[in-house]
mmCIF file of the C-alpha atoms, coordinates in Angstrom:
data_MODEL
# 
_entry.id   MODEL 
# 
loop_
_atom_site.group_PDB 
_atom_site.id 
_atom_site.type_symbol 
_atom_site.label_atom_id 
_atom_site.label_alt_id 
_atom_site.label_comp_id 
_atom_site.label_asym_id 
_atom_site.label_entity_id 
_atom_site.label_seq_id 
_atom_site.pdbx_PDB_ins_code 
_atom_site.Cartn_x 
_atom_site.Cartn_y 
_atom_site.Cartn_z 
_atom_site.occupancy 
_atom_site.B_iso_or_equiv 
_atom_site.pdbx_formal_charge 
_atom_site.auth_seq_id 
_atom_site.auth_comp_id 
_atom_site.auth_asym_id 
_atom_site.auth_atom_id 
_atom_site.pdbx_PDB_model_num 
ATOM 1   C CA . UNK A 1 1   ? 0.000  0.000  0.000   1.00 0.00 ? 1   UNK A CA 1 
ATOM 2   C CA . UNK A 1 2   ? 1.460  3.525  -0.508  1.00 0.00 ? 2   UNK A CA 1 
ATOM 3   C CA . UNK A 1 3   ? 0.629  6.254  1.420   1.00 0.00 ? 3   UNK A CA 1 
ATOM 4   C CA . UNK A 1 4   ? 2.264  8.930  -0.151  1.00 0.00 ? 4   UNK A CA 1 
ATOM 5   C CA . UNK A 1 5   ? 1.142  12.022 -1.729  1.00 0.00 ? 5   UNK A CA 1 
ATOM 6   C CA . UNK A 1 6   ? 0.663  12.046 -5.535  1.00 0.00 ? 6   UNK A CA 1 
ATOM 7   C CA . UNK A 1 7   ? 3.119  14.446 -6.451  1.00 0.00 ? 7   UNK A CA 1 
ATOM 8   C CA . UNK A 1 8   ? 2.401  17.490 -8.862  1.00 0.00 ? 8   UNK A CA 1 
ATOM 9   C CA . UNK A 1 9   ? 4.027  15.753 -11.879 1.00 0.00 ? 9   UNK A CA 1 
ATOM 10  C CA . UNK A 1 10  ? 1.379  12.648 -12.251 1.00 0.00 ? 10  UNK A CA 1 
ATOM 11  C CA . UNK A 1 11  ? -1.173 15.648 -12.178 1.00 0.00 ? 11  UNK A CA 1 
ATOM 12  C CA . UNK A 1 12  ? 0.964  18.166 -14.509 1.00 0.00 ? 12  UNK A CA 1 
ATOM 13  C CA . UNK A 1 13  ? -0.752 21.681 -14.414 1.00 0.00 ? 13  UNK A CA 1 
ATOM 14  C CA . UNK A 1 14  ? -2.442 23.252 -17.883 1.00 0.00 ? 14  UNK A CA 1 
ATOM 15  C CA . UNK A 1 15  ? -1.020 26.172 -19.317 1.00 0.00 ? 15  UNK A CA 1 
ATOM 16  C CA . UNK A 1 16  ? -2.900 29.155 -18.210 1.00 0.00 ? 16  UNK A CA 1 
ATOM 17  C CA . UNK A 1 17  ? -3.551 29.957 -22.008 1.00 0.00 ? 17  UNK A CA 1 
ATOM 18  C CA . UNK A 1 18  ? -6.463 32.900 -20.831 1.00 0.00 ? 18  UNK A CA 1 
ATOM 19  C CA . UNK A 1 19  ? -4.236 34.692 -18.723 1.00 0.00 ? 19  UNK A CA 1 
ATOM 20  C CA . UNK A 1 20  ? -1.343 36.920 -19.703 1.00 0.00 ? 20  UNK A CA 1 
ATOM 21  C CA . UNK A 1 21  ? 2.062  36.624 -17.635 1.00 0.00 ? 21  UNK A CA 1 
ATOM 22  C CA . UNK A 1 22  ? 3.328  39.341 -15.652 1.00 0.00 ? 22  UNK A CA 1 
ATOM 23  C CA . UNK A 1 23  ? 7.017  38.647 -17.256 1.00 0.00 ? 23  UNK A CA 1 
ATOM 24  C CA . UNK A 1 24  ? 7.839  37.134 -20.985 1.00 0.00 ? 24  UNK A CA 1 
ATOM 25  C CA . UNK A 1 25  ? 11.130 36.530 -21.649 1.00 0.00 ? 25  UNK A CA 1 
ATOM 26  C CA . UNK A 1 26  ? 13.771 34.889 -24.506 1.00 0.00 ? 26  UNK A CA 1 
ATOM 27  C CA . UNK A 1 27  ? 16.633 32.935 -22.321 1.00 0.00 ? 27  UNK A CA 1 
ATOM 28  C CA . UNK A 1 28  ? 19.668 33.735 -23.891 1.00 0.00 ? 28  UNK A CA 1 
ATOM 29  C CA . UNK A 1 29  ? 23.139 32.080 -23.762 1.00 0.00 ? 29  UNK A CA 1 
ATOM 30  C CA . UNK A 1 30  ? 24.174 34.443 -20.746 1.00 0.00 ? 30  UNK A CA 1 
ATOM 31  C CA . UNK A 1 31  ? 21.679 32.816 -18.646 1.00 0.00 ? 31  UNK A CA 1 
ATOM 32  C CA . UNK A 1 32  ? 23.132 29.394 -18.998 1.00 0.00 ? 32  UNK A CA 1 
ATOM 33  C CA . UNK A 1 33  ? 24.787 27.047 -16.235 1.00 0.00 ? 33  UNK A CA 1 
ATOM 34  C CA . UNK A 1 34  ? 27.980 24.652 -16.285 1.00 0.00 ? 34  UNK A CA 1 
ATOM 35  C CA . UNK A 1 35  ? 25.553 22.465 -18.343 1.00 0.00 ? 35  UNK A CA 1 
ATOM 36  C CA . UNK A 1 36  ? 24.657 24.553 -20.920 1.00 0.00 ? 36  UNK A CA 1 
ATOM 37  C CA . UNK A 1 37  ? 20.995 25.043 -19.436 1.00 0.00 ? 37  UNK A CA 1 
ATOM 38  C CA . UNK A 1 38  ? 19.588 28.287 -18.151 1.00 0.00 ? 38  UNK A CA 1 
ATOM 39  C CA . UNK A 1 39  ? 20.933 29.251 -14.350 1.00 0.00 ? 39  UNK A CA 1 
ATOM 40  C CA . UNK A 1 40  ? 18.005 28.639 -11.426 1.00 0.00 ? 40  UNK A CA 1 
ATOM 41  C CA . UNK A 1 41  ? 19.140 31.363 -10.361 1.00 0.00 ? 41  UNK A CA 1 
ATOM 42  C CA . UNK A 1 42  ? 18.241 33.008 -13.147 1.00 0.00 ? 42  UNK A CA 1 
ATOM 43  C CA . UNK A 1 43  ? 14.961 31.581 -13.282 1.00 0.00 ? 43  UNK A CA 1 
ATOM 44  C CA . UNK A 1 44  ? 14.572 32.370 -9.403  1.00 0.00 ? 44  UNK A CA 1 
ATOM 45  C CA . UNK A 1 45  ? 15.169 36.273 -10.192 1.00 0.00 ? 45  UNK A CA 1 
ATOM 46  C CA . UNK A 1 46  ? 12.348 36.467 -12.741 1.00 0.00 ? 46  UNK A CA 1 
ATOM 47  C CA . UNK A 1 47  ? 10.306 34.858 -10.201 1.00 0.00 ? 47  UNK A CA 1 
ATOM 48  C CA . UNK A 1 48  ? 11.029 37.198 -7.647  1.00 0.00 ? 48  UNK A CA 1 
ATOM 49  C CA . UNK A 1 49  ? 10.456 40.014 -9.992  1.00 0.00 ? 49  UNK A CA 1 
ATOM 50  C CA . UNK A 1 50  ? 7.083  38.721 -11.701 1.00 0.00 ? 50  UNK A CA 1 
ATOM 51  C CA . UNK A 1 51  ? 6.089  38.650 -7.747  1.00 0.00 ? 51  UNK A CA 1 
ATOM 52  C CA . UNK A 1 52  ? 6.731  41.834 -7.140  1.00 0.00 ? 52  UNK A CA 1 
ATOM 53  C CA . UNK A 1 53  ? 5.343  43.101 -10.237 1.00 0.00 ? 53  UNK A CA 1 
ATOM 54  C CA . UNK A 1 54  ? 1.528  41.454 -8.977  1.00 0.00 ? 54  UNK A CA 1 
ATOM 55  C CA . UNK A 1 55  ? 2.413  42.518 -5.352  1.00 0.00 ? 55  UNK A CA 1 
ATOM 56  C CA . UNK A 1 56  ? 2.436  46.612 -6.850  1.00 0.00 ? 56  UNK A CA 1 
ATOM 57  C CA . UNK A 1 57  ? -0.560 46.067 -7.844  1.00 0.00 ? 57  UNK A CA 1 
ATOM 58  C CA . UNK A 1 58  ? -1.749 46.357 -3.719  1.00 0.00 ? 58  UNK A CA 1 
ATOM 59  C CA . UNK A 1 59  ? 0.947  48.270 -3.012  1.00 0.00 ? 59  UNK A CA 1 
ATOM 60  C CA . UNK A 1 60  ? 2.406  50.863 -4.464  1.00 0.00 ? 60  UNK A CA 1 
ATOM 61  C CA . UNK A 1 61  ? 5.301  51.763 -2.474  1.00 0.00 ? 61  UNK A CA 1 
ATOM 62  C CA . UNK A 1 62  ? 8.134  49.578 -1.444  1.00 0.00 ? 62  UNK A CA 1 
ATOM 63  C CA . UNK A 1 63  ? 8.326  45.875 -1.104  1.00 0.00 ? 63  UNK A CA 1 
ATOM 64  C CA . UNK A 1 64  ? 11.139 43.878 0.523   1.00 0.00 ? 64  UNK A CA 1 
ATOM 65  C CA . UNK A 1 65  ? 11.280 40.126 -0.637  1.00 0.00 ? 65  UNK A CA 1 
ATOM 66  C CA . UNK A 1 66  ? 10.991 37.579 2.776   1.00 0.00 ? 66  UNK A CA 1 
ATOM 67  C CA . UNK A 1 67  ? 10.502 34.396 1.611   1.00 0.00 ? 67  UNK A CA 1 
ATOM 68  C CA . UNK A 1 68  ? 10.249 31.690 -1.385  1.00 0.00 ? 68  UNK A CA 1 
ATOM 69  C CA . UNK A 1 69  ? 8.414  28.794 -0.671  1.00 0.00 ? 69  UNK A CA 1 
ATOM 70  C CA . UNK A 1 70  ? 10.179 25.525 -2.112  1.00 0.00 ? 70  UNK A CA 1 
ATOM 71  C CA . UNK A 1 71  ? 11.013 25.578 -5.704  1.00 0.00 ? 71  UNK A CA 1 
ATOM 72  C CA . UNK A 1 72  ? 11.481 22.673 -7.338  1.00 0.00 ? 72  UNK A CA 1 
ATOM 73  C CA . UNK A 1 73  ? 12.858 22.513 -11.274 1.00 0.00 ? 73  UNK A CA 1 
ATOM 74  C CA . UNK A 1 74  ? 10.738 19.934 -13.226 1.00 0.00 ? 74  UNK A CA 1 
ATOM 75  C CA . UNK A 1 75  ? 11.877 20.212 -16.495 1.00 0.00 ? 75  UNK A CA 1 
ATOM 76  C CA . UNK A 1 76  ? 15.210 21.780 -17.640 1.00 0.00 ? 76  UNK A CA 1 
ATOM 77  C CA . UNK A 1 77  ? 15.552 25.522 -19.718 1.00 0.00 ? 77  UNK A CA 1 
ATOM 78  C CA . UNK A 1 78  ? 17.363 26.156 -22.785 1.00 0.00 ? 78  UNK A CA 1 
ATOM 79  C CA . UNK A 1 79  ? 18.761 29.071 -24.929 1.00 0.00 ? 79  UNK A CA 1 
ATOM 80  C CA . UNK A 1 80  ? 15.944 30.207 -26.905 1.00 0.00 ? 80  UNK A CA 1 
ATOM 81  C CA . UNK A 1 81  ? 13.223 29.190 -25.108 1.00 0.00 ? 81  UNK A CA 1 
ATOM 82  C CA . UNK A 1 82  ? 10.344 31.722 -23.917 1.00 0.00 ? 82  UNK A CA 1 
ATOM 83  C CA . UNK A 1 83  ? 9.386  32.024 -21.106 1.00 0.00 ? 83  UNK A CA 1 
ATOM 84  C CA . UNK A 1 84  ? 6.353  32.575 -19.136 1.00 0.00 ? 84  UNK A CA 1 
ATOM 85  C CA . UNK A 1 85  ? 5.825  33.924 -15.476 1.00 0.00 ? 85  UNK A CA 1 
ATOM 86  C CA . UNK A 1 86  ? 2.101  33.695 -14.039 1.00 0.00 ? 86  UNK A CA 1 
ATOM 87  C CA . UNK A 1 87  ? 1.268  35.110 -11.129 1.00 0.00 ? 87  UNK A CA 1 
ATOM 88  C CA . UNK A 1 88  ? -2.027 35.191 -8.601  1.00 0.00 ? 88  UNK A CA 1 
ATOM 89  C CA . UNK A 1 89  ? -2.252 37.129 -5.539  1.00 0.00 ? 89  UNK A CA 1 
ATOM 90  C CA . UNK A 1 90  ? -2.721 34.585 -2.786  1.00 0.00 ? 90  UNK A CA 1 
ATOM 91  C CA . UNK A 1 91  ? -2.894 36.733 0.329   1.00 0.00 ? 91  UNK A CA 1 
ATOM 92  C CA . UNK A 1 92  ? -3.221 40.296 1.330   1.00 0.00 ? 92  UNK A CA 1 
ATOM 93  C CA . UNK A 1 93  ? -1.666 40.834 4.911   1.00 0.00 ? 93  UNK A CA 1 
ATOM 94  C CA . UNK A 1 94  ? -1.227 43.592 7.467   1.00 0.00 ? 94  UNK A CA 1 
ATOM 95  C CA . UNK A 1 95  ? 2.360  44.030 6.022   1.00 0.00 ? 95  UNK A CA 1 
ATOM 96  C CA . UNK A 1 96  ? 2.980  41.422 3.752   1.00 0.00 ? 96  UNK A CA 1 
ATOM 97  C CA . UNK A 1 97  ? 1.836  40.084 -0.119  1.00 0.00 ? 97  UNK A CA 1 
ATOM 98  C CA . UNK A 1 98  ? 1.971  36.016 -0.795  1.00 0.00 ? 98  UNK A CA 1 
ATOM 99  C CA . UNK A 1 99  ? 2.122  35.937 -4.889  1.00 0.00 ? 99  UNK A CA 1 
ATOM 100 C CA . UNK A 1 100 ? 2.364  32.383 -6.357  1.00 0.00 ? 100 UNK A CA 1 
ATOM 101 C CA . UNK A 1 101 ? 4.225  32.110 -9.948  1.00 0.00 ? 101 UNK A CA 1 
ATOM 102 C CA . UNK A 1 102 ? 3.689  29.309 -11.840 1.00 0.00 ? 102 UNK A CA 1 
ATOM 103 C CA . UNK A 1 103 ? 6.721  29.300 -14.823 1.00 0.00 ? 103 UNK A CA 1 
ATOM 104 C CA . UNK A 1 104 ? 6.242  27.757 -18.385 1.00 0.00 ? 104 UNK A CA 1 
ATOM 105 C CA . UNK A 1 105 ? 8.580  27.375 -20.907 1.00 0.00 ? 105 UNK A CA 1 
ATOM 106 C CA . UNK A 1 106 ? 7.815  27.295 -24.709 1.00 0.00 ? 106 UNK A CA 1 
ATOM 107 C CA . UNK A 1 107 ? 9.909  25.403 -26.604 1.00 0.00 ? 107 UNK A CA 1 
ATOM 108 C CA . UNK A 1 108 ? 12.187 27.579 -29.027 1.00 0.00 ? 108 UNK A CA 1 
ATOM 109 C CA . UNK A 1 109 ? 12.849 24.305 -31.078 1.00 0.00 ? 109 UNK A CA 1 
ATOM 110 C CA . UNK A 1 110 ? 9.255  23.229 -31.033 1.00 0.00 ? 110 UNK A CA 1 
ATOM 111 C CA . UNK A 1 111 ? 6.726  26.350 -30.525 1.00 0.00 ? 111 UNK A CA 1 
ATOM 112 C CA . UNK A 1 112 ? 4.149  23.742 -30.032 1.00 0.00 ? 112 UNK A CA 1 
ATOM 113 C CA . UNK A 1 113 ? 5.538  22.532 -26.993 1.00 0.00 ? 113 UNK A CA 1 
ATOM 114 C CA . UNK A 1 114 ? 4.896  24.129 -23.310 1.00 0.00 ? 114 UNK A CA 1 
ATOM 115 C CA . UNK A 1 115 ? 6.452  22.672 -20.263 1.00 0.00 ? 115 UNK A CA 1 
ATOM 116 C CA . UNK A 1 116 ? 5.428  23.499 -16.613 1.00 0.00 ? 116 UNK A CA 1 
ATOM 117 C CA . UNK A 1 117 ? 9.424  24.694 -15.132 1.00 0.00 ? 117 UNK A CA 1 
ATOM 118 C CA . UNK A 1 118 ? 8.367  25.432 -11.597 1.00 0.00 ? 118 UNK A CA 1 
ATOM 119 C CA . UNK A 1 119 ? 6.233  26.810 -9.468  1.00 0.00 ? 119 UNK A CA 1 
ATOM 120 C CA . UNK A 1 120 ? 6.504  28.741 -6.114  1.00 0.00 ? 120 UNK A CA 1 
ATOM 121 C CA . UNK A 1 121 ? 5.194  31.113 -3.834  1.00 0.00 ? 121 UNK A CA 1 
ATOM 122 C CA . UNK A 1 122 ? 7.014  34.470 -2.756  1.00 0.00 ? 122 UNK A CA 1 
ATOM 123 C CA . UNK A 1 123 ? 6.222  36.751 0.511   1.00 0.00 ? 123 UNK A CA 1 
ATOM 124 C CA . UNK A 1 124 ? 6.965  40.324 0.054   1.00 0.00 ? 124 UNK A CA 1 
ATOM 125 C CA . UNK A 1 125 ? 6.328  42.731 2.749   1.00 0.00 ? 125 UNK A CA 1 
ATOM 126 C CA . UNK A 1 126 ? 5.899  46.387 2.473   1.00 0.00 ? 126 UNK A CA 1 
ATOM 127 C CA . UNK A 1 127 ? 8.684  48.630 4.330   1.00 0.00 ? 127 UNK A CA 1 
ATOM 128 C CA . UNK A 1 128 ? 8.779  52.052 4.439   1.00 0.00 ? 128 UNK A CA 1 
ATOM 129 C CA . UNK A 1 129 ? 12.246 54.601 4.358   1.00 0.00 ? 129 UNK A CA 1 
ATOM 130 C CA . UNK A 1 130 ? 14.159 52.893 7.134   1.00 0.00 ? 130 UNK A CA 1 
ATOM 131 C CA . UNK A 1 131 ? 13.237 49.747 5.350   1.00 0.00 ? 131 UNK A CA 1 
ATOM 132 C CA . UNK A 1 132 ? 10.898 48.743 8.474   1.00 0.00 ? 132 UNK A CA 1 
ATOM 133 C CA . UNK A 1 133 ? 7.630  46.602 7.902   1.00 0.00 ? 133 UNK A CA 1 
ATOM 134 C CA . UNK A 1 134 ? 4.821  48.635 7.446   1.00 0.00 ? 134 UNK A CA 1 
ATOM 135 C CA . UNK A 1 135 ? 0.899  48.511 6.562   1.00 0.00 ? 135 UNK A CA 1 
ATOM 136 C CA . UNK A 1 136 ? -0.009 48.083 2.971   1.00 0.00 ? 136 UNK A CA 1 
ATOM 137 C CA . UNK A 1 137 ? -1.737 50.598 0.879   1.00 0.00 ? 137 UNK A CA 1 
ATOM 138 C CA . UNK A 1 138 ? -4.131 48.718 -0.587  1.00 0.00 ? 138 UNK A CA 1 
ATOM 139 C CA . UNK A 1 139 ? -5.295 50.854 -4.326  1.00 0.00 ? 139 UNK A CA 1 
# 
């Protein structure tokens, strides 16, 4: 008998194909690792900054990054391929934004193809000048 989870891959996500991203983006060979695939860190920074760019939608002043909730690479990046960065608001806090960013790649070799990257969720909270938490303006 197995008792564990299902994991995300035997239920693989659809492409949000009604929603635009918040970030669109051509990798290019300056984003590329040891192995010739695009840096996570790379793809981490877009995520951070498609986050922020949903979170300034609540807030229009300035927003710290606190957290990333796990992110776990599912399928590899390459040169040429564009890609996608959804967002969603998940929660509005006293101080703090929770975005989630789901990341799909489109295949620069085969345009037909879209492959779920990643997905994770990002805390940002609002600070003010001395960079100290402080209540968001909602708009």
């Amino acid at each position: 008998m197995n008792d564990q989870p299902k994991s995300a891959a035997s239920h693989p996500p659809e492409y949000p194909s009604t929603r635009q991203p918040s970030i669109r983006l051509v990798m290019m060979p300056r984003d590329t690792n040891a192995v010739g695939t695009i840096f996570g860190g790379v793809i981490l920074s877009h995520i951070d900054l498609a986050a922020a760019t949903e979170a300034h939608l609540y807030h229009p002043g300035k927003l710290v990054t606190v957290s990333f909730d796990q992110v776990e690479f599912r399928q590899p990046v390459f040169v040429g391929d564009l890609v996608s960065f959804f967002t969603e608001t998940v929660r509005v806090g006293r101080t703090s934004i929770t975005v989630g960013v789901s990341v799909w790649a489109q295949r620069a070799r085969d345009r037909d193809k879209l492959v779920h990257v990643t997905e994770g969720r990002v805390t940002l909270v609002a600070v003010d000048e001395q960079l100290k938490p402080t209540p968001v303006v909602r708009r």
